[in-house]
C-alpha positions, 0 to 999 in steps of 0.5 A: 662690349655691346649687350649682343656681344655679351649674349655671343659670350655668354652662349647665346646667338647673335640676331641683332636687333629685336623686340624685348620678348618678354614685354606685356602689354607695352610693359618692358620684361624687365620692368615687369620682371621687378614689378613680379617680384615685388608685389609677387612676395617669395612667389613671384620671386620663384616663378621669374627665377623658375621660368628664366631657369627653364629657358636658360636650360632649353637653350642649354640643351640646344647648345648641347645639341650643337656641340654634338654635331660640331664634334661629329665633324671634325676628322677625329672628334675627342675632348682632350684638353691638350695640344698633340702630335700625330705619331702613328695612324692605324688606319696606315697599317698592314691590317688596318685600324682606326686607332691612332697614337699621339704625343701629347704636347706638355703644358706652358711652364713644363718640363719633360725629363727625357731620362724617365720612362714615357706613359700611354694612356689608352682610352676606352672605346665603349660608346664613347669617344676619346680623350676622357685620360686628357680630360682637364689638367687634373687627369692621368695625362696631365699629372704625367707631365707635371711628373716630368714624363712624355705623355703619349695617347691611344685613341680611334676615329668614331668608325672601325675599319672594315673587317678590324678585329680585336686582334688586330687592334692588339697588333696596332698597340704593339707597333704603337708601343715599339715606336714609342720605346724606339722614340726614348732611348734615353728612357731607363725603363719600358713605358707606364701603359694606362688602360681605362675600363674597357681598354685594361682588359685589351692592354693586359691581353697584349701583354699576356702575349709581348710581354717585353714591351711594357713596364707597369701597368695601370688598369683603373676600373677595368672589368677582368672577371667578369661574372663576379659580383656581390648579391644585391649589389652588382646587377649588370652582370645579370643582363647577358643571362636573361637577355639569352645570351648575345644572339641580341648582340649580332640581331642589334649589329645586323641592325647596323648594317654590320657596325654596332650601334655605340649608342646602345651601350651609352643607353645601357649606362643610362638606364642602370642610373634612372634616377641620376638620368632622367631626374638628377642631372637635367634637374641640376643643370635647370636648378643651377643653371647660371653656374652649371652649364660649363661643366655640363657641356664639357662633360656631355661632348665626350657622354655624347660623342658615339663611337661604333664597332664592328660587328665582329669586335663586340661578338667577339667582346661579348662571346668571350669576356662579357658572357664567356668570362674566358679571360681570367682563366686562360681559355682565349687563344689567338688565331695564330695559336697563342694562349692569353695568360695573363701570368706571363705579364711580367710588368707589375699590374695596378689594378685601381677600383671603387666600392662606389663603381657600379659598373667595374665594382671591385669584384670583377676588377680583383675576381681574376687574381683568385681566378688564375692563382690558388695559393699566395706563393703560386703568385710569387713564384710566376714572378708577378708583382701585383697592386691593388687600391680600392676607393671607399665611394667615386662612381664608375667615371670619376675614377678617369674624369675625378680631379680629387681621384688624378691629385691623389690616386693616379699622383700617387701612381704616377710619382711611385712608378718606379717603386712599384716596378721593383717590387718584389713578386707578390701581392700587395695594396697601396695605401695613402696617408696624409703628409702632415707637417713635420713628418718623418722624412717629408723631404722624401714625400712628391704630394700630399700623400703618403704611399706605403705598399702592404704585402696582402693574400689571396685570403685578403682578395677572397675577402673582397670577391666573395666567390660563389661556386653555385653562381659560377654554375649559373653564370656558366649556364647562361653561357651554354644557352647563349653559345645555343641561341647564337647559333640558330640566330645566326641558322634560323633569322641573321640571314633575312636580317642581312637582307633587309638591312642596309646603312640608310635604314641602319641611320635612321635606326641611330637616330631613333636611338633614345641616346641620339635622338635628344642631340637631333631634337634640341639643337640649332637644326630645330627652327624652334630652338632658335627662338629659344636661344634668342629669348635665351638672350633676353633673359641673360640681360634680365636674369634675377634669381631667387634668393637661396632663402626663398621657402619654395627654393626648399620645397623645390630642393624637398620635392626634387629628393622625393622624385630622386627616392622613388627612382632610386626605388625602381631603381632598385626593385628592377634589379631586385627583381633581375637578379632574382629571376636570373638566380631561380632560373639558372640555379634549377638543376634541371636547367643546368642539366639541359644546358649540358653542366653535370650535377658531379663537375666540380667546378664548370670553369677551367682552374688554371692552376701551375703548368708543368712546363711552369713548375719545371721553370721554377725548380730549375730556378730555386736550384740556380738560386740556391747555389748562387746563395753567397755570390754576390758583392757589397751591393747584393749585401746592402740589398740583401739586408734591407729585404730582410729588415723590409720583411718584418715591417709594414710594408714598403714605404715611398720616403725609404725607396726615395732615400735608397734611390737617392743613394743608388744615383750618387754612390752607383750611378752605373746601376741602372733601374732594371739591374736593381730590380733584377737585383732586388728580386734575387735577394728576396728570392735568396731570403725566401728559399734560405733565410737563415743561410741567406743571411749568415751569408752577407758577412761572406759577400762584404769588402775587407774595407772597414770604412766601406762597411762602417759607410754601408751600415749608416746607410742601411740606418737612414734609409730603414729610419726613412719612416721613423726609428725602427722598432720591434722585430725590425730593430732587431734585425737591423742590429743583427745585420749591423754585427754582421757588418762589424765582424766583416770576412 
């Protein structure tokens, strides 16, 4: 291979033929660059490396820039990393929308089982393109595949259709979802729907409203409550309150010619991180410039590629989740009058959180289960079956793009699907252990890790959440004054904005953005770039790093940790100082009085609690449970007994359901995954509302059959010791039940 040819290769621009630019005096660059380093000592060792460093990373740069335009053009930009199928095109739609659904095309070598339920990965449109659930083999995608299970994906082009709005995106997903149930009538259950950040929130809603179309759904760093937070930790949720309110939402969308700008939001996530944006990842990428750079440019197509939305959508978005906090408590209804509670999902809900996320920090992904419930039976007996799992330390973006997060968490997720469908009503956490060698029923274990589902309450939520009833009248402060300067924008200034507005202005206001304009500058469009990508060339040819023990390569690293400390600094007195002043303005009385929250309300949000309607559905249910008591045959036995001894354990174990599910296909195949849930649920309720008659009543549901009972009874053995011999008050029940089996009728 030619050295131009090599240079094309390896990122830099074919020009031919030329002139060693970085000869001296008729001394050749390389001749000069060894000269350097050797009468230079460590210092001119550092300075070739330093300079050949800084081109190297300007032509990055340049080719970051080129990359963003060439994404800018294909029809529907996005970084999947797999092959996919058209299905669905929103923008085909009775009510148009520029969403789209895809199948996603298995990778070589695997297959796909079409028995097992399908997964929808919808992604979120906030700023950015699509395709971050897809990102590399490791992500949400690719495990579901390795799983055996069709992959579907939601995503959208970069501009919204005239007039869309959030509810018709709800509509569009539903119709999407009623073709992919429609594509799999072999599937045993209702598909897995993923809903990353921004699209959890919208995912939920519409199962809130057609709750029939989904089975589990995952919401991983999704923001449901959205004034939650913990003092000095969360300052974000501050923005709206000491920005006044959205009136700057609909000024920036007027700004757009109609069309809000995705940029500002990419903005709004750079600035929360000062020191990661302006220091440590270009310093990366110029410090380990020869090994950096791909994983660079991989990651900036999707931070770079700008999605817009209508100006209706992010007012909307803004108004009622973002300022509003309206979601978690029910307060949003539809046009066509339809109420959004999310306790009519009836499909379990996995929320995954991070300690570490700044943006969804835990608080606002699990404040909404305290929100909508008060005590822990309230949960149980909506029927609602909800997880939760919270990361010690990954940021806001590796909780989607992590290869370690997809082999574990989603792993995890994906390979227990089925189990935490048939969950009984409550609340619960998943916990992961490490499968060491010779574990106890590793046979039984998909992975490296095992998961083992702990009963959890809403004391353990509150824990977390840490809820502040003086914050929620601050909070709810600042929503009446943004209600209050909404409107005399929208009186007093939108209409001389409109005026002046249109989308040649509104596109030279985008390219300005601090977001966009480094894309504009550094990119092969600037004739200046293109002489850096031709020295960019040359230096590939001559590159000669400095050797890792190089004093100044340390003093570089020392200096690098100084500037990175003093941005975390400001940093961290800017939102010290934001959420300061939001806590003394909004906390004043006089304020919250002007603002119309009187000093005797109780609490200035609605606290849903149980409808009448609801607790007459769950009286007339616990009636029809108890006279159904001792109905039932072997089957409602075996289950029956493995609810009460699973009581009195730790939790539900992965390996235990895996033998139970191995048993269930070979001994009652005709049993399908749904009347087994269904049946698990009546047995829990039974134990729940009668423990004592629910079990004295096994002995009444069993066969005559001796040798069916004396089969059952090894059966219920291998799959209560699944995990280990049982001990404790488990042990006892086992024997109590095994009695019960012995004396028979």
């Amino acid at each position: 291979m030619s050295n131009t040819s090599k240079s094309v290769a390896k990122g830099g621009s074919d020009t031919g033929k030329k002139p060693d630019p970085l000869s001296l005096g008729g001394l050749p660059g390389q001749q000069m660059t060894n000269a350097l380093k050797q009468f230079g000592g460590p210092l001119g060792e550092y300075m070739i490396d330093s300079m050949q460093r800084t081109v190297l990373f300007w032509d990055v740069m340049r080719q970051r820039g080129d990359d963003y335009f060439a994404q800018k053009e294909m029809p529907v930009p996005n970084v999947l990393q797999f092959d996919v199928d058209l299905v669905l095109d929103g923008r085909s739609l009775d009510k148009p929308v520029n969403y789209l659904l895809v199948r996603v095309q298995p990778p070589e070598g695997v297959e796909i089982d079409p028995s097992k339920r399908p997964f929808v990965v919808v992604d979120p449109r906030a700023g950015h393109g699509p395709g971050i659930g897809g990102f590399k083999a490791d992500s949400e995608l690719g495990v579901a595949m390795r799983a055996g299970h069709t992959a579907y994906f939601v995503g959208f082009t970069p501009d919204p259709m005239p007039e869309q709005t959030i509810e018709d995106i709800m509509r569009a997903e539903a119709v999407f979802l009623e073709k992919v149930i429609e594509l799999h009538p072999k599937a045993q259950e209702k598909p897995c729907v993923i809903g990353n950040c921004q699209a959890g929130w919208a995912v939920l809603m519409l199962a809130a409203v057609r709750p029939e179309l989904f089975g589990p759904i995952i919401v991983p760093g999704s923001p449901l409550s959205y004034w939650a937070g913990v003092k000095g930790k969360n300052p974000m949720r501050y923005l709206g309150g000491l920005l006044g309110g959205s009136w700057l939402t609909a000024l920036t969308s007027d700004l757009g010619a109609g069309k809000f700008d995705g940029a500002y939001l990419v903005e709004n996530f750079e600035m929360a991180n000062p020191s990661n944006t302006f220091w440590s990842k270009p310093s990366s990428v110029w410090s380990k410039v020869d090994t950096e750079p791909e994983r660079f440019l991989e990651f900036e197509k999707w931070w770079g590629g700008h999605v817009n939305l209508n100006a209706e959508e992010i007012q909307w978005i803004v108004d009622e989740l973002f300022v509003g906090n309206r979601l978690a408590t029910a307060e949003i209804v539809t046009s066509d009058g339809v109420r959004i509670d999310l306790r009519n999902i009836n499909s379990p809900i996995i929320c995954f959180c991070s300690e570490g996320d700044s943006i969804t920090p835990p608080q606002q992904a699990l404040g909404w289960i305290i929100d909508l419930y008060e005590k822990d039976d309230d949960i149980k007996a909506n029927e609602q079956t909800i997880v939760y799992t919270v990361h010690k330390s990954i940021g806001h973006l590796g909780i989607f793009v992590s290869g370690g997060v997809a082999k574990k968490q989603h792993q995890e997720f994906t390979s227990n699907i089925d189990l935490i469908d048939v969950l009984p009503p409550g609340l619960y956490e998943m916990v992961l252990t490490p499968k060491t060698e010779g574990v106890v029923g590793e046979e039984f274990v998909e992975g490296d890790w095992i998961a083992r589902f702990e009963e959890r309450t809403l004391g353990d939520v509150r824990a977390i959440v840490q809820p502040d009833p003086e914050d929620e009248r601050r909070f709810a402060a600042a929503r009446q004054l943004s209600e209050i300067n909404l409107g005399l924008y929208r009186t007093l200034f939108q209409p001389f904005v409109q005026a002046f507005m249109n989308d040649r202005t509104a596109d030279v206001l985008h390219k300005m953005n601090p977001a966009v304009m480094p894309y504009e500058l550094f990119s092969g469009k600037n004739p200046l770039m293109k002489q850096v990508a031709q020295l960019a060339d040359v230096v590939r040819e001559q590159r000669a790093p400095a050797s890792p023990d190089n004093p100044l390569v340390a003093l570089q690293e020392a200096v690098s940790t100084q500037i990175v400390a003093a941005l975390d600094g400001f940093g961290d007195m800017r939102d010290h100082s934001t959420e300061q002043i939001f806590l003394t303005v909004y906390g004043q009385p006089v304020v919250q009085a002007l603002l119309g929250l009187r000093a005797t309300d109780e609490s200035p949000r609605r606290q849903p609690g149980i409808e009448p309607e609801q607790i007459a559905f769950i009286e007339k249910r616990i009636a029809e449970l108890r006279e159904r008591i001792a109905e039932g045959g072997d089957r409602e036995a075996f289950v029956r007994s493995l609810v009460y001894i699973g009581l009195a354990g730790p939790g539900v174990d992965e390996r235990a359901f895996a033998l139970l599910n191995k048993l269930r296909a070979e001994e009652a195949p005709d049993l399908t995954l749904k009347d087994f849930k269904d049946m698990v649920r009546e047995q829990y309720f039974a134990i729940l509302l009668d423990q004592k008659g629910a079990v004295a009543a096994i002995s009444k549901m069993l066969s005559k059959d001796a040798a069916e009972r004396k089969q059952a009874v090894e059966d219920l053995r291998q799959v209560v010791s699944a995990t280990g011999k049982p001990e404790g008050v488990r042990a006892e029940r086992l024997k109590e039940v095994e009695k019960l089996y012995a004396a028979g009728k």
